[in-house]
C-alpha positions in Angstrom: 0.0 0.0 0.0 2.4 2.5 0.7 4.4 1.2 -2.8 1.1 2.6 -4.4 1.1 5.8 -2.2 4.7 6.7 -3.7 3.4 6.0 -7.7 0.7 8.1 -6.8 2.4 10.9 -5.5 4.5 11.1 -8.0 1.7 11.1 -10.6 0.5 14.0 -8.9 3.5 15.9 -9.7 3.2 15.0 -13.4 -0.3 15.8 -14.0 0.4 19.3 -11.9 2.5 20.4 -14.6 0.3 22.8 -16.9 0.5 22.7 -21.0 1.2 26.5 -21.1 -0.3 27.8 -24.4 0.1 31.7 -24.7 -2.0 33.4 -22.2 -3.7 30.5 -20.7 -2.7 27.0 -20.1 -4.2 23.2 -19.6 -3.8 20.9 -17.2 -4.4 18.1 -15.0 -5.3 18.5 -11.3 -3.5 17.1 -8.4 -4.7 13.5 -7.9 -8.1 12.8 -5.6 -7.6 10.0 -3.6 -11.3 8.0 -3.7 -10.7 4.5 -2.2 -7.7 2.6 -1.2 -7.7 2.2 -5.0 -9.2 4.8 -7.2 -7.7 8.4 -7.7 -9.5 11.1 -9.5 -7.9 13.9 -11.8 -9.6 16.7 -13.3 -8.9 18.0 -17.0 -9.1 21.7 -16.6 -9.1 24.7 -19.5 -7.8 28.3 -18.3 -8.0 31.5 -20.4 -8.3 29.2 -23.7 -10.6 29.4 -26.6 -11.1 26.0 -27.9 -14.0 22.8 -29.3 -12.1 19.9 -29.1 -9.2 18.0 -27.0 -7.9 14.9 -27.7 -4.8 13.0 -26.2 -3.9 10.0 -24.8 -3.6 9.1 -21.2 -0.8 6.2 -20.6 -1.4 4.0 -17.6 0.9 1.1 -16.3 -0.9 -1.5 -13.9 -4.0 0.8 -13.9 -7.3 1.4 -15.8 -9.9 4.3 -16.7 -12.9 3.1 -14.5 -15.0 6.2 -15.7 -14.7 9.7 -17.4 -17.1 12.4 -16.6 -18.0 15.0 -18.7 -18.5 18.9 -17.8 -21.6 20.7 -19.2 -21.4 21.0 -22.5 -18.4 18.9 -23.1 -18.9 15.5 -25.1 -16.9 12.3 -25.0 -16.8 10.7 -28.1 -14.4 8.1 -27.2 -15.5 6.9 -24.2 -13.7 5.1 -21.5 -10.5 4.0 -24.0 -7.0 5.7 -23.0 -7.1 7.6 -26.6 -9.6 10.4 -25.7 -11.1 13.1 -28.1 -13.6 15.3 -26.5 -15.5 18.1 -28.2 -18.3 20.4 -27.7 -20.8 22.5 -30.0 -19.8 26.0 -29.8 -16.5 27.5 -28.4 -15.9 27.5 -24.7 -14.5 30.4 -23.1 -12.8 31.0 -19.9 -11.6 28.7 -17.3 -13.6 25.9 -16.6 -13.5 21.8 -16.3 -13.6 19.7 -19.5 -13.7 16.2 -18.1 -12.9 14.2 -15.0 -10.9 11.1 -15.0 -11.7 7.9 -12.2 -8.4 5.9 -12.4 -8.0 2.5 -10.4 -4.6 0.9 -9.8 -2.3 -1.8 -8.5 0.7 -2.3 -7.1 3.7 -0.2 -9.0 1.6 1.9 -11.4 2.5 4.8 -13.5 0.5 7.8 -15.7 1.6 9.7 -18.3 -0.1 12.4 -20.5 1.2 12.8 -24.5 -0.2 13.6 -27.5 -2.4 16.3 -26.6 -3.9 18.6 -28.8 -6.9 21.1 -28.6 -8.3 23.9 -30.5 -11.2 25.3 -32.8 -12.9 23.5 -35.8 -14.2 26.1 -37.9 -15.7 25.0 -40.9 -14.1 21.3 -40.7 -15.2 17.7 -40.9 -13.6 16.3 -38.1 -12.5 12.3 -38.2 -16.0 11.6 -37.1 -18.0 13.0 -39.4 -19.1 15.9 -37.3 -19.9 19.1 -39.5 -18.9 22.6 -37.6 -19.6 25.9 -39.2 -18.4 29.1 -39.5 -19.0 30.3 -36.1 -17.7 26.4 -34.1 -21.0 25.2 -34.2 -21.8 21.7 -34.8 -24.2 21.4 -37.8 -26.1 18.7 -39.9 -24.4 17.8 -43.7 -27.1 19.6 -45.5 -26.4 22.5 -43.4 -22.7 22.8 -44.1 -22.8 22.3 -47.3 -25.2 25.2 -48.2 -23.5 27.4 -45.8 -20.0 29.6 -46.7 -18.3 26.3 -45.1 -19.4 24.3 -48.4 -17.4 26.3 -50.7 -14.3 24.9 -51.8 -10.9 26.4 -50.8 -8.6 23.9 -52.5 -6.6 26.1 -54.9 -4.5 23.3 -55.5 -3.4 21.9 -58.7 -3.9 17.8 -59.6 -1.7 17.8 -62.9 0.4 20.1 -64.4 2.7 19.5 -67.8 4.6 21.9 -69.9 4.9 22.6 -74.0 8.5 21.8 -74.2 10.9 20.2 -71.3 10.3 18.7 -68.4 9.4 20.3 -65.1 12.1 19.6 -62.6 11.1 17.8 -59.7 8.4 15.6 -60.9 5.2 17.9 -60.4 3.7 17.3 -56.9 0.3 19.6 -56.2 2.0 20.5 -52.5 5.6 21.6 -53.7 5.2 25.6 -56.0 8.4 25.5 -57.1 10.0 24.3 -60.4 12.5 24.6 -63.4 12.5 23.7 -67.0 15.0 24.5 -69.3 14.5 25.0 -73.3 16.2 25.3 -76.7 17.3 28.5 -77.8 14.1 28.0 -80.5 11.4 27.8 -78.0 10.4 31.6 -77.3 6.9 30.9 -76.0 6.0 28.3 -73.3 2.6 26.9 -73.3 1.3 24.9 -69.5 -1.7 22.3 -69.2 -3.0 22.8 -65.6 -5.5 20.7 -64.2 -7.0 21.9 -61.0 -7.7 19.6 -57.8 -10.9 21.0 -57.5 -13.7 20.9 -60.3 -14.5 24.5 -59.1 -11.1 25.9 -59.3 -9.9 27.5 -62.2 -6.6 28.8 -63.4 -6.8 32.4 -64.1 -3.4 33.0 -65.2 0.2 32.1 -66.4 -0.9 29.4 -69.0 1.2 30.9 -71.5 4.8 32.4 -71.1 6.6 34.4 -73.3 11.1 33.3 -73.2 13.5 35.4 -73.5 17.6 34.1 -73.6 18.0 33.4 -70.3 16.3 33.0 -67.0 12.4 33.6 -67.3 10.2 33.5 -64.1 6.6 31.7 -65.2 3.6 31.9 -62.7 0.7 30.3 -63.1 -2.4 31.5 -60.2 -5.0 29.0 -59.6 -8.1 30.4 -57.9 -10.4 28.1 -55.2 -14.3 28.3 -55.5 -14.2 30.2 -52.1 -11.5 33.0 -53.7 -8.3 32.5 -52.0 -5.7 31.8 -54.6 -2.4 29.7 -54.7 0.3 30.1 -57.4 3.1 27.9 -58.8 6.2 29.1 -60.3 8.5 28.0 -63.1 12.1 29.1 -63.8 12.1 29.2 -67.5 16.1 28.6 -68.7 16.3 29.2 -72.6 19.7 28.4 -73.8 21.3 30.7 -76.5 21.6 29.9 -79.9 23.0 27.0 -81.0 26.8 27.5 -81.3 27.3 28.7 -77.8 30.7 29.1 -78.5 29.9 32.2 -80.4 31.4 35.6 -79.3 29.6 38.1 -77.4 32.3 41.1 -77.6 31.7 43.4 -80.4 34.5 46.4 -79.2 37.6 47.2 -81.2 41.0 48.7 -80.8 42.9 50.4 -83.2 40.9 52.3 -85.2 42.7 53.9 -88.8 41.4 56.6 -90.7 42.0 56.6 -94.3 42.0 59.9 -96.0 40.9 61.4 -93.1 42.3 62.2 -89.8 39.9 62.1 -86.1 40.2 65.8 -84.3 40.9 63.6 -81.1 42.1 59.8 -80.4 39.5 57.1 -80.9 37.9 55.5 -77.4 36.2 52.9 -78.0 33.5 54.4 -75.2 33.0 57.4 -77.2 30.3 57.4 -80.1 30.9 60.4 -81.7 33.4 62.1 -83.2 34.5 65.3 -85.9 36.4 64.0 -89.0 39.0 65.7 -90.9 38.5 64.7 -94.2 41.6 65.0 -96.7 41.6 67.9 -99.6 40.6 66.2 -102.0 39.0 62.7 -101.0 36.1 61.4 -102.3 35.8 58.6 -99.9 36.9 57.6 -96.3 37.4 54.1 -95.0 38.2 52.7 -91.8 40.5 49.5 -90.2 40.3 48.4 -86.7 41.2 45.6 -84.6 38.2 42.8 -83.1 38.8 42.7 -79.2 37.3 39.1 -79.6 38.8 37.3 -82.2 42.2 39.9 -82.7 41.6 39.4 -86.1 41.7 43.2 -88.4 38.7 44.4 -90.4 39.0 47.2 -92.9 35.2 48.8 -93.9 34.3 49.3 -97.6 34.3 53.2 -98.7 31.9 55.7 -97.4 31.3 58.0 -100.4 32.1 61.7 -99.5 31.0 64.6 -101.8 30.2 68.5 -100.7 27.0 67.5 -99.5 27.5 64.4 -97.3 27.8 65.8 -93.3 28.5 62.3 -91.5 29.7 58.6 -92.2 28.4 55.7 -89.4 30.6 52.5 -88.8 28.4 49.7 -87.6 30.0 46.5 -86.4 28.0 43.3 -86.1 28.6 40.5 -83.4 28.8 37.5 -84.8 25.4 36.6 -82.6 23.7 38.5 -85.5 22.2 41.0 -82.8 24.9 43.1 -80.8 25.8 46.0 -82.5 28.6 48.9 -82.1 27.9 52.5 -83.9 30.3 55.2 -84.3 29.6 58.5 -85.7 31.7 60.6 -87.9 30.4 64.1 -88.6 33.0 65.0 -91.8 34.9 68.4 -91.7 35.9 69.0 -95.3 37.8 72.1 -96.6 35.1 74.3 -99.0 38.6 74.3 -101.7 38.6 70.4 -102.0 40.1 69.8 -104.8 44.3 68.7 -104.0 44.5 65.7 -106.1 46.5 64.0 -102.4 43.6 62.1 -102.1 44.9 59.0 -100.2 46.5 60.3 -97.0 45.7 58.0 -94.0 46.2 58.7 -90.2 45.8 56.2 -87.0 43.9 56.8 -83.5 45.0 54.3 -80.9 41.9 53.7 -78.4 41.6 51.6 -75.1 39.0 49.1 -75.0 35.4 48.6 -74.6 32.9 46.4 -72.8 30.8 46.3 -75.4 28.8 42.6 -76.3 29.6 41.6 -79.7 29.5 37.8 -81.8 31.7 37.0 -84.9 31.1 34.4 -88.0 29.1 35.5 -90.2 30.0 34.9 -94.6 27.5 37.7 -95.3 28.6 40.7 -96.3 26.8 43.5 -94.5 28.1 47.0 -95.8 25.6 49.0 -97.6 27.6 51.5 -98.4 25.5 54.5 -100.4 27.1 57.2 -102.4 25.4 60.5 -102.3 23.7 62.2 -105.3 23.6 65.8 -105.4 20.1 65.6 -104.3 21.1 63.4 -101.1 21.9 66.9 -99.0 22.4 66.1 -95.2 22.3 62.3 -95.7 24.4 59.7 -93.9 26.4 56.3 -95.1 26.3 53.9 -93.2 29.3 51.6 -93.2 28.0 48.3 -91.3 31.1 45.8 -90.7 29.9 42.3 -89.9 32.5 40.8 -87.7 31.4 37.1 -89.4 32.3 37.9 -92.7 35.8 36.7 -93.5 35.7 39.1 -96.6 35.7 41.9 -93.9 39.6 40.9 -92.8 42.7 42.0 -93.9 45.6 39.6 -95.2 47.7 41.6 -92.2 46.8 41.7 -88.6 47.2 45.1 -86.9 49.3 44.1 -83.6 47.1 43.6 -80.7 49.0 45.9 -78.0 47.9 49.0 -79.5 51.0 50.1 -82.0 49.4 49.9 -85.6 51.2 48.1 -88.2 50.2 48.9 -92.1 47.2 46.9 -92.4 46.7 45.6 -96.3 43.5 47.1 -97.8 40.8 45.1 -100.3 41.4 45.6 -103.4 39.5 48.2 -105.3 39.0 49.1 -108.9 41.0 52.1 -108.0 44.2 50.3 -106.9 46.7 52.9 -108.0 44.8 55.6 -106.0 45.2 53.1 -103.0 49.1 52.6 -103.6 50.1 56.3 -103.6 48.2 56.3 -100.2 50.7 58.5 -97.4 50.4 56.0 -94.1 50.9 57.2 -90.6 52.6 54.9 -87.6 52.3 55.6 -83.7 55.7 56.6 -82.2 56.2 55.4 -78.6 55.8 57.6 -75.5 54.0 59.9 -77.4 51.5 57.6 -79.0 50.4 60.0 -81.9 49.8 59.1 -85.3 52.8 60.7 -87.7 53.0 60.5 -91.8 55.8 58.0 -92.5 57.3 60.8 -94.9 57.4 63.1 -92.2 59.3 60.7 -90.2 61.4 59.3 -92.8 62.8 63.2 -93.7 63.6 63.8 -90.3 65.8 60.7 -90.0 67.5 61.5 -93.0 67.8 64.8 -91.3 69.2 63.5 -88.0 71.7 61.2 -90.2 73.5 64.1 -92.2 74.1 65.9 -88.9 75.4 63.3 -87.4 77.5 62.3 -90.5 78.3 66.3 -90.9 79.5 66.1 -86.9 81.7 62.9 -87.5 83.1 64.4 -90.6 84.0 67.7 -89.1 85.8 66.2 -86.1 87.8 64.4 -88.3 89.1 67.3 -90.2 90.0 69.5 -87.0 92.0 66.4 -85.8 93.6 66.1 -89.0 94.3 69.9 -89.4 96.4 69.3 -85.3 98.3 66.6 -86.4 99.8 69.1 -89.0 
């Protein structure tokens, strides 16, 4: 007897403890004793809002004799350990739910787990009982006609996409995906089927790609309103040689029969261009930042009329594109016949996106009538087209060599051309006559010096 007095002290302790849930709490009494071997504990609610409790109640050596309930309060489970009790309506304040008539033996213990509680509102609990809006406990026919009957599953049962495969596998829980698509594919189409017959998809069926990552939603709308939406990365791969260039900026740029007011930057789009006395075209030759390889422009026509010539390179991705603009200073008494004088600009580089490889040949190059006042050529160099490059490479550290030029029909104008070169430290473009007379120049003094100290030695030694 006394072995049972020690359990059931202890058991005391146990079911003294409180579940503390925010404000309020729940909790078993301290253990009743009502014969030499029945004890009594009382399930009590404090400052909780709540319509149902259920938990289990662990006994060792020991039995639920009886469980009674508090007004209003219903045991649906009756005298099994595994209790769920509920009421209709939502109890308020601190009162007694239920009250537990244990007997035991010899060495017997008591545990409480499980336990859960709170407030159906518009549920079907695991016994078919029907609660509406307001906690209350209603027939079938009742919740189904009320707000409580309309479906809030905004869930999707199937979804499946035009072209690839969603990634995971679609599960109507998880609202996250991928797919990734050819380069071709610039419009995504999605089936959607919804959980509910009710439900309906109201948008994101149809998503438009561009290169890259594209974020897809599609919202799926419950009969009761609330919504729930799903979202698909969209990864559309670039075209098809993904090895293609992306860098359209150049180095280097040369002037032919024309000279630049100020050095060529590759971040600079405009510029004022010197042109020659006596040229009637300009054309330019430049170094590719991505391939290194050098790309001379066809002629952009220049008469009294024509104000500005555009050079447009061409990526080889077909799309990125680099213009400069050249608005052409000519002399009003344009008529020297030195119509072939070049000069270089050395410029830094650029960050500009460009592709290279096309066979095309992209230059419109127009020549102005005297009715064309004001108009522009355009010189548009397609960094694919091999008939774009020169036989020479310009070297890629920024000094110019001479770069050859195509051949035109007017090859002896072209060969009596006066070329430029950078000198170091300096880095300024000067005519190659101008530098080869003063390093004749330079030689004859320096000849006339050696010559002169050898006479006034030889004049001493006599």
């Amino acid at each position: 007897m006394k072995t049972i007095k020690k359990y059931i002290i202890l058991i005391s302790i146990l079911f003294l403890l409180p579940l503390v849930v925010q404000a309020g709490n729940i909790s078993f009494s301290q253990a009743e004793k009502t014969s030499p071997t029945t004890y009594r504990f009382k399930l009590t609610v404090n400052d909780i809002n709540l319509n149902y409790i259920n938990g289990k109640l662990n006994i060792t050596n020991g039995t639920i004799t009886n469980i009674t309930m508090s007004s209003g309060w219903v045991n649906k489970t009756g005298k099994n350990n595994t209790f769920y009790f509920y009421r209709n309506g939502i109890g308020t304040g601190n009162y007694i739910v239920a009250t537990f008539d244990v007997t035991i033996t010899d060495n017997s213990r008591y545990d409480v787990i499980d336990l859960n509680y709170g407030i159906h509102k518009c549920t079907v609990d695991k016994y078919n009982l029907y609660y509406n809006e307001n906690g209350n406990i209603v027939s079938k026919s009742e919740f189904e006609s009320s707000v409580c009957g309309v479906s809030k599953d905004a869930t999707l049962k199937s979804l499946t996409v035009s072209q690839g495969t969603l990634s995971p596998k679609f599960n109507s829980a998880l609202e996250l995906y991928s797919v990734q698509v050819e380069n071709k594919v610039s419009m995504l189409t999605f089936y959607p089927t919804t959980n509910q017959a009710k439900a309906k998809v109201i948008s994101g069926t149809t998503c438009s790609l561009n290169v890259g990552a594209n974020l897809c939603r599609i919202v799926v709308q419950a009969e009761s309103g609330n919504t729930k939406t799903y979202t698909i990365t969209v990864m559309r791969k670039n075209e098809a040689n993904n090895n293609m260039s992306t860098d359209a900026s150049i180095r280097n740029l040369q002037v032919h029969n024309g000279v630049l007011t100020k050095n060529f930057d590759p971040n600079v789009k405009e510029y004022h261009l010197k042109v020659n006395k006596g040229a009637s075209y300009i054309y330019f030759t430049f170094v590719a930042n991505s391939n290194k390889e050098t790309y001379t422009s066809q002629k952009c026509n220049v008469t009294p009329d024509t104000t500005t010539c555009t050079l447009t390179i061409t990526a080889e991705d077909k799309k990125t594109k680099n213009s400069y603009v050249f608005h052409l200073l000519q002399d009003s008494n344009n008529s020297n016949t030195n119509n072939n004088s070049s000069s270089s600009n050395n410029g830094g580089n650029s960050t500009s996106d460009v592709v290279i490889g096309d066979s095309k040949n992209n230059f419109e190059n127009k020549a102005p009538t005297n009715n064309d006042k004001n108009k522009e050529n355009f010189n548009d160099i397609d960094l694919n087209n091999n008939d774009n490059k020169t036989d020479n490479a310009i070297s890629t550290e920024g000094n110019c060599s001479n770069p050859s030029i195509q051949k035109e029909n007017d090859e002896n104008n072209m060969n009596n051309e006066l070329e430029t070169m950078i000198i170091p430290f300096i880095n300024k473009p000067i005519s190659k006559n101008l530098v080869l007379k003063i390093t004749i120049i330079i030689a004859a003094l320096f000849i006339g010096m050696v010559f002169g100290k050898f006479i006034k030695n030889y004049r001493k030694r006599k």
